[in-house]
C-alpha positions as CSV (number, residue, x, y, z in Angstrom):
1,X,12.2,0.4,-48.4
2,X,9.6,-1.3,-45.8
3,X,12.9,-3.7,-44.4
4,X,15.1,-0.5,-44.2
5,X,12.2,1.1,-42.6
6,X,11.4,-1.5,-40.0
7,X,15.3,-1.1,-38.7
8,X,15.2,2.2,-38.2
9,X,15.3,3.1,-34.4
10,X,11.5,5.2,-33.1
11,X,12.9,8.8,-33.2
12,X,14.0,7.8,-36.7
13,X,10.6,6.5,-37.5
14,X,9.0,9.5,-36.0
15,X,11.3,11.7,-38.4
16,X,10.8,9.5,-41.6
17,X,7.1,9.9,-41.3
18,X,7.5,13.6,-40.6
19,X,9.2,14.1,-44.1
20,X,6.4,12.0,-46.3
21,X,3.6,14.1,-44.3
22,X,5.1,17.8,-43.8
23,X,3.8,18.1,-40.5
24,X,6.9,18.7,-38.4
25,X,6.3,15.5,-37.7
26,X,3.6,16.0,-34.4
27,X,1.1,14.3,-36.0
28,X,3.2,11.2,-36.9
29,X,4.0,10.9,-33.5
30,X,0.6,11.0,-32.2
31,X,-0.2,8.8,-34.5
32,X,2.5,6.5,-32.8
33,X,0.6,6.7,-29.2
34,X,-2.2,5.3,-30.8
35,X,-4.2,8.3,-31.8
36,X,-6.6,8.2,-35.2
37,X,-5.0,10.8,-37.8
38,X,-8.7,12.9,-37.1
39,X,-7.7,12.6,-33.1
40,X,-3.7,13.3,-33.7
41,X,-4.6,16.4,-36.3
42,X,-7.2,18.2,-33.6
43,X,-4.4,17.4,-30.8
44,X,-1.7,18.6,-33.3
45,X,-3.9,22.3,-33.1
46,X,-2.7,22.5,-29.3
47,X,0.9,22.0,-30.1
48,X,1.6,24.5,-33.0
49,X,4.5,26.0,-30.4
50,X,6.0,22.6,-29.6
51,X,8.8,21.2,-31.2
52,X,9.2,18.1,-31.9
53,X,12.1,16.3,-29.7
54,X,10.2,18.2,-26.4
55,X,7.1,16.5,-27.5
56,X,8.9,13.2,-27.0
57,X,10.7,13.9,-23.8
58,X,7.2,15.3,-22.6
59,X,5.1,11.9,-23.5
60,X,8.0,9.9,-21.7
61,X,8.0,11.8,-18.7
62,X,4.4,11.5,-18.0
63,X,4.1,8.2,-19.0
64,X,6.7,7.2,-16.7
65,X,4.2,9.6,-14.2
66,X,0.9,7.3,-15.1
67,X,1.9,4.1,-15.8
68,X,5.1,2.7,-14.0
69,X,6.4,-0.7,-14.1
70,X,6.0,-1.7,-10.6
71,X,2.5,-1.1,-9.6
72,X,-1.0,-3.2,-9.8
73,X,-2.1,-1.8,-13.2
74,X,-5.8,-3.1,-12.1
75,X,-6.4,-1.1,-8.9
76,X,-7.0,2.1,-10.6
77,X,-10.0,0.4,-12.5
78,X,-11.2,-1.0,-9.3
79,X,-11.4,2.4,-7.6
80,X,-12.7,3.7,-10.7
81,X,-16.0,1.3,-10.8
82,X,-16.5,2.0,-7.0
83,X,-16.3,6.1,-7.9
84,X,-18.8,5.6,-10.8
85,X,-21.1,3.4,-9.0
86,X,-21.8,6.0,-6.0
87,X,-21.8,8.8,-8.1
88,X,-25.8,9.9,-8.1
89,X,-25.9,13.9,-8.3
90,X,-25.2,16.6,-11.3
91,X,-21.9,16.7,-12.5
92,X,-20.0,19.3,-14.0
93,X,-17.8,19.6,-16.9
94,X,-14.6,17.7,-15.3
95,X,-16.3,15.0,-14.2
96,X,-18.4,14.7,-17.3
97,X,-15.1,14.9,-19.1
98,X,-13.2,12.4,-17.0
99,X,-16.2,9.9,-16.8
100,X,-16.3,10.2,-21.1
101,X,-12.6,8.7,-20.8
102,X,-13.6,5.6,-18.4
103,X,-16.6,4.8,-21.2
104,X,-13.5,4.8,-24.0
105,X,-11.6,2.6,-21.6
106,X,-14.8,0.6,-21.0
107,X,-15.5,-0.2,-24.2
108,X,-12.2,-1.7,-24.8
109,X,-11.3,-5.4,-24.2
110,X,-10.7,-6.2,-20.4
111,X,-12.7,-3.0,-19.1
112,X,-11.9,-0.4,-16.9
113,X,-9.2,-3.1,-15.5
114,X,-7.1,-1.6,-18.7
115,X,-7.1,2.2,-17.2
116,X,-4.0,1.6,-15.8
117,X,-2.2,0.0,-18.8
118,X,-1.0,2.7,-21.1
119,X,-1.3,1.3,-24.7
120,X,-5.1,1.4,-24.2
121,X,-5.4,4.8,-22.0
122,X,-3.0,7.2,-23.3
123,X,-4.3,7.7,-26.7
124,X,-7.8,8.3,-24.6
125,X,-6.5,10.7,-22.3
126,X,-4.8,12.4,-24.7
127,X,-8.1,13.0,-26.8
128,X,-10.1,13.6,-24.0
129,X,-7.7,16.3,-22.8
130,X,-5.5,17.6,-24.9
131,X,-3.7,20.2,-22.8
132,X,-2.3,18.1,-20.9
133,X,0.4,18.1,-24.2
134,X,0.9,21.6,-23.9
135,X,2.0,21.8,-19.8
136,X,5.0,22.8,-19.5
137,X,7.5,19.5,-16.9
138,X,9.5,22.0,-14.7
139,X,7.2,25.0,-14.3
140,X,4.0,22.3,-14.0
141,X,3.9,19.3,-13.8
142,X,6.9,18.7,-11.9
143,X,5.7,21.5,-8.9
144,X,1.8,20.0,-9.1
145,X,3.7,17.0,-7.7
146,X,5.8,18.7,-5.2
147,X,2.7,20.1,-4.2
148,X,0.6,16.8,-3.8
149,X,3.4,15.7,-1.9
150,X,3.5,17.8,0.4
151,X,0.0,17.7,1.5
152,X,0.7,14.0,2.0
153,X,0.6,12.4,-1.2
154,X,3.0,9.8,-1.7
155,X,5.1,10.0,-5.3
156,X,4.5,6.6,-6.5
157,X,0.5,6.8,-5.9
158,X,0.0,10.2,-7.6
159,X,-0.7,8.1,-10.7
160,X,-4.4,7.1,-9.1
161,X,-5.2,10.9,-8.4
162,X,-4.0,11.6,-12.3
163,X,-6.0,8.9,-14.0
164,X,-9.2,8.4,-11.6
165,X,-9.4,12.2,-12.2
166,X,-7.1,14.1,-15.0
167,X,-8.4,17.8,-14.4
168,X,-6.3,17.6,-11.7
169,X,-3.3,17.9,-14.6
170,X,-4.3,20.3,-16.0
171,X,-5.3,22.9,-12.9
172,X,-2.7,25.4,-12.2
173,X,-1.7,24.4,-8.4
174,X,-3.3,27.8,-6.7
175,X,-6.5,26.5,-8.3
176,X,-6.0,23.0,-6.8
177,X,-4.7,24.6,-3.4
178,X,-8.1,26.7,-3.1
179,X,-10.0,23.3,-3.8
180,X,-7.9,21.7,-1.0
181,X,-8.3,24.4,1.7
182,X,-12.0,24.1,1.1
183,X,-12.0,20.4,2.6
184,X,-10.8,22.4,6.1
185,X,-14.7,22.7,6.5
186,X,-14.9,19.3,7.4
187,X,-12.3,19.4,9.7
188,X,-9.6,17.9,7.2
189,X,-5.9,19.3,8.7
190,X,-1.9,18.1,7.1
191,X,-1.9,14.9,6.0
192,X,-5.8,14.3,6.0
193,X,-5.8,16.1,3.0
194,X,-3.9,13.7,1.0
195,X,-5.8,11.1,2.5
196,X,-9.0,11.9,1.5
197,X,-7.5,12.6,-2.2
198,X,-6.3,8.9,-2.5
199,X,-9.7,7.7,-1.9
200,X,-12.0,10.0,-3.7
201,X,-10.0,12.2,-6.3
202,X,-12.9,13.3,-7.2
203,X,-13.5,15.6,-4.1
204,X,-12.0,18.4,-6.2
205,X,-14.4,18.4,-8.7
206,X,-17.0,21.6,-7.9
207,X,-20.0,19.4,-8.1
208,X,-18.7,17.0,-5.2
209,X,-17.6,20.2,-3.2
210,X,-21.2,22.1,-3.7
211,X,-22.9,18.6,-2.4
212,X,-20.7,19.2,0.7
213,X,-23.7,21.6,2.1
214,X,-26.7,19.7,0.7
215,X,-25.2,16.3,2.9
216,X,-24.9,18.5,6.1
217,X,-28.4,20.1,5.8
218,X,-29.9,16.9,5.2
219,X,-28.0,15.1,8.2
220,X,-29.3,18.1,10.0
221,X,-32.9,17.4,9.6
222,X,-32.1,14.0,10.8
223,X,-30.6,15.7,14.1
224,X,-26.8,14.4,13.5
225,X,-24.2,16.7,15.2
226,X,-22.1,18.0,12.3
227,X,-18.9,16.9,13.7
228,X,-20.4,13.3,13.3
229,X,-20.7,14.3,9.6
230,X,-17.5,15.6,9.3
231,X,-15.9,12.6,10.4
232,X,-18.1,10.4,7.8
233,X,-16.7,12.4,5.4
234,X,-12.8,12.7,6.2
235,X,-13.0,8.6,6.7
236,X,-14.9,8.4,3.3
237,X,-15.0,11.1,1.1
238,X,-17.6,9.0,-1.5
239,X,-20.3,10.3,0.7
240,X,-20.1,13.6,-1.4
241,X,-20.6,12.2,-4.7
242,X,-24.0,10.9,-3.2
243,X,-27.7,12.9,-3.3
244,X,-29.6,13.2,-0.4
245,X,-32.1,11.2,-2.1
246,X,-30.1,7.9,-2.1
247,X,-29.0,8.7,1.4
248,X,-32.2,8.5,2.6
249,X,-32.6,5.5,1.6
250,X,-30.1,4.2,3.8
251,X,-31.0,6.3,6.9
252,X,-34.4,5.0,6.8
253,X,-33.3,1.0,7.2
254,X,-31.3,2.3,10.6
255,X,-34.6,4.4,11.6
256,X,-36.5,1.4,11.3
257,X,-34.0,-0.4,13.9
258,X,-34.0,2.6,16.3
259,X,-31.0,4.3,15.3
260,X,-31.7,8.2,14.6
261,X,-30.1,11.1,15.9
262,X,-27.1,11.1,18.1
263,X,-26.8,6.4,17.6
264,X,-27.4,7.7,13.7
265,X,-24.3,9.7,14.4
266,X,-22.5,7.5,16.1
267,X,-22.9,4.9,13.4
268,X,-22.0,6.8,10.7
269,X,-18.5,8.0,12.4
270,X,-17.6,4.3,12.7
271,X,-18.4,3.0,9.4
272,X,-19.6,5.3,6.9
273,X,-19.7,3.0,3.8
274,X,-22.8,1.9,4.9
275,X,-24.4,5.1,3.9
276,X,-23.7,3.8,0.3
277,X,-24.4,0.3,1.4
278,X,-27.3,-1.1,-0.9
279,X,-30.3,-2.2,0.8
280,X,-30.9,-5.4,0.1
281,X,-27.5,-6.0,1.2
282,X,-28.2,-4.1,4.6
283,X,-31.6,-6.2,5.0
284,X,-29.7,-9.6,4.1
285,X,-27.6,-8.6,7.1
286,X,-30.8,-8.2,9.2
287,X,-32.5,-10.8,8.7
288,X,-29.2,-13.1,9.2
289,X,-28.8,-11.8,12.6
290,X,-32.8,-12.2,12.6
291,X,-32.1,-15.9,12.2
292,X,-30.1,-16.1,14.9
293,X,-33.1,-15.1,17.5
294,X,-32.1,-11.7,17.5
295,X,-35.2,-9.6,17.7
296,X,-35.7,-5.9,15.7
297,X,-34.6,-4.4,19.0
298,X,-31.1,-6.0,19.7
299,X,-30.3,-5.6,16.0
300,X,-31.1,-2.3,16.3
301,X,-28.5,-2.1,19.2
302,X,-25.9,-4.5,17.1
303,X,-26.0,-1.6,14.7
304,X,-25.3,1.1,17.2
305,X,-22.1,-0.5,18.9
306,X,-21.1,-2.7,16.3
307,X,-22.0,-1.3,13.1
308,X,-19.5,-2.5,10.7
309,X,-21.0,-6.2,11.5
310,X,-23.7,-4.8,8.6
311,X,-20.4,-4.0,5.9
312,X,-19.0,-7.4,6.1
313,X,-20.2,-10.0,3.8
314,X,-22.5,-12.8,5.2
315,X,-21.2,-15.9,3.2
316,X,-17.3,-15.1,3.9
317,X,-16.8,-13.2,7.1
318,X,-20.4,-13.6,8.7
319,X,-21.1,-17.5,8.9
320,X,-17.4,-18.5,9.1
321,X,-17.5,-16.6,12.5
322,X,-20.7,-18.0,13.7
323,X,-18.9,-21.4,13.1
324,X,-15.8,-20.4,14.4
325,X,-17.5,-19.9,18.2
326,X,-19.8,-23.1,17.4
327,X,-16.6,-24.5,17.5
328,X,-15.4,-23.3,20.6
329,X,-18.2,-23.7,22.5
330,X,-20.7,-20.9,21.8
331,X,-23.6,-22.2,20.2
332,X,-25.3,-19.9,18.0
333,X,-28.6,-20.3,20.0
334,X,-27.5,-18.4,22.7
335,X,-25.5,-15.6,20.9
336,X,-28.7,-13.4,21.7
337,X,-28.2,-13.6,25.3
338,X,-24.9,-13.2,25.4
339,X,-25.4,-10.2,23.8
């Protein structure tokens, strides 16, 4: 019976398990994607109206969606850990939901680099949301990704949106529309829109959205236009997923250098990871440039004009370009003056 078994093609195998459990056979299929009998059973409770063979073609077609052959499985997990590392205010359900599926991932063998592999994340996104069994391909899923398309989305890197941030599935598309329009208030038009998804998914969630005034009145109290926030935010969105508190922080290290108000502005419009910039890394920056003979002042002036000189890495972009003008003349002793 077990070698007759073992030749018997997967929809066969699927049917054959159906008939010793008397389930219609759901169950034995989830069970097939990974899924714990407990897990496939409470999924099951979602699917009392499906049958069987549309199941299938269902779990195909998205899979194809979320995990396709040609793509760097492990990016998805890197822009995952950069997401969950600047997250710092309230969340809400979606996001509380959507982190609970990175931990699952986590917790497995090879990390969050697995996220993007689907015999370790289905099963987990499958029991973290179980709806997303139910949606119907041509009156759903297939029109959500018309949809993200044409706000600028490209097809093959809708995955990221779908895995960094399932809810997105599951919303009906006027939902999602309304949560798009809302990012016109920081001047987001066309094609910024699917921008800004592909680098923060997250920007849909409500509690990322509500932070959107918190950021402005506290940039407003440091006298920065709003238009200079604005722009922060269109060229990275992560600055919503961040408190005031921790952005602070950061503001405080450029006031100690001189630069508030409009240069505060003007900084954060050119390179606005370093609001999420840690700072020790932003002091180690100082105090290189400090080495050099620059005094508080002229870094303080560095940081106005040049200011993504404080995101670049010391030991692999910094001090190879200090020896690359060595080299050609410039000695490091007088890079002060010819500043």
């Amino acid at each position: 019976m077990e070698s007759e078994f073992a030749t018997l093609g997967f929809k066969e195998k699927v049917a054959y398990m159906a008939k010793e459990k008397g389930d219609n056979g759901k169950v034995a299929f989830l069970e097939s994607l990974g899924l714990s009998l407990s897990s496939s059973m409470n999924a099951a409770r979602y699917l009392h109206g499906e049958s069987l063979p549309n199941l299938i073609h269902k779990v195909k077609y998205m899979k194809e969606i979320l995990f396709p052959s040609n793509d760097d499985k492990r990016l998805v997990g890197k822009y995952a850990r950069c997401m969950m590392m600047n997250l710092s205010i309230p969340i809400d359900e979606d996001l509380q939901k959507t982190l609970s599926l990175f931990e699952k991932v986590e917790a497995r063998r090879g990390g969050l680099d697995m996220l993007g592999y689907s015999d370790v994340t289905f099963r987990y996104l499958v029991e973290s949301f179980p709806r997303i069994l139910l949606l119907p391909i041509d009156s759903h899923l297939k029109p959500m990704m018309e949809f993200l398309e044409s706000i600028g989305v490209p097809k093959e890197r809708m995955r990221e949106i779908f895995l960094l941030f399932p809810p997105v599935i599951i919303c009906d598309i006027t939902g999602i529309n309304k949560k798009v329009q809302a990012l016109k208030k920081v001047g987001a038009v066309d094609k910024d829109f699917g921008k800004m998804l592909l680098k923060y998914p997250w920007i849909l969630s409500t509690a990322i959205q509500e932070n959107y005034k918190e950021v402005v009145f506290f940039f407003h109290m440091e006298k920065v236009d709003k238009s200079s926030v604005d722009t922060a935010i269109r060229s990275w969105p992560h600055i919503l997923g961040c408190s005031t508190s921790k952005l602070k922080v950061m503001v405080e290290q450029f006031a100690e250098l001189g630069v508030r108000n409009k240069k505060l502005g003007q900084v954060i419009s050119k390179s606005p990871q370093l609001l999420l910039r840690k700072p020790q890394e932003f002091l180690k920056v100082v105090l290189f440039l400090e080495d050099l003979r620059f005094d508080r002042e002229t870094v303080g002036q560095v940081a106005s004009r040049c200011p993504e000189i404080f995101a670049a890495g010391i030991e692999k972009t910094l001090k190879k370009k200090i020896e690359f003008l060595d080299r050609i003349g410039v000695s490091k002793d007088h890079l002060p003056s010819c500043y």
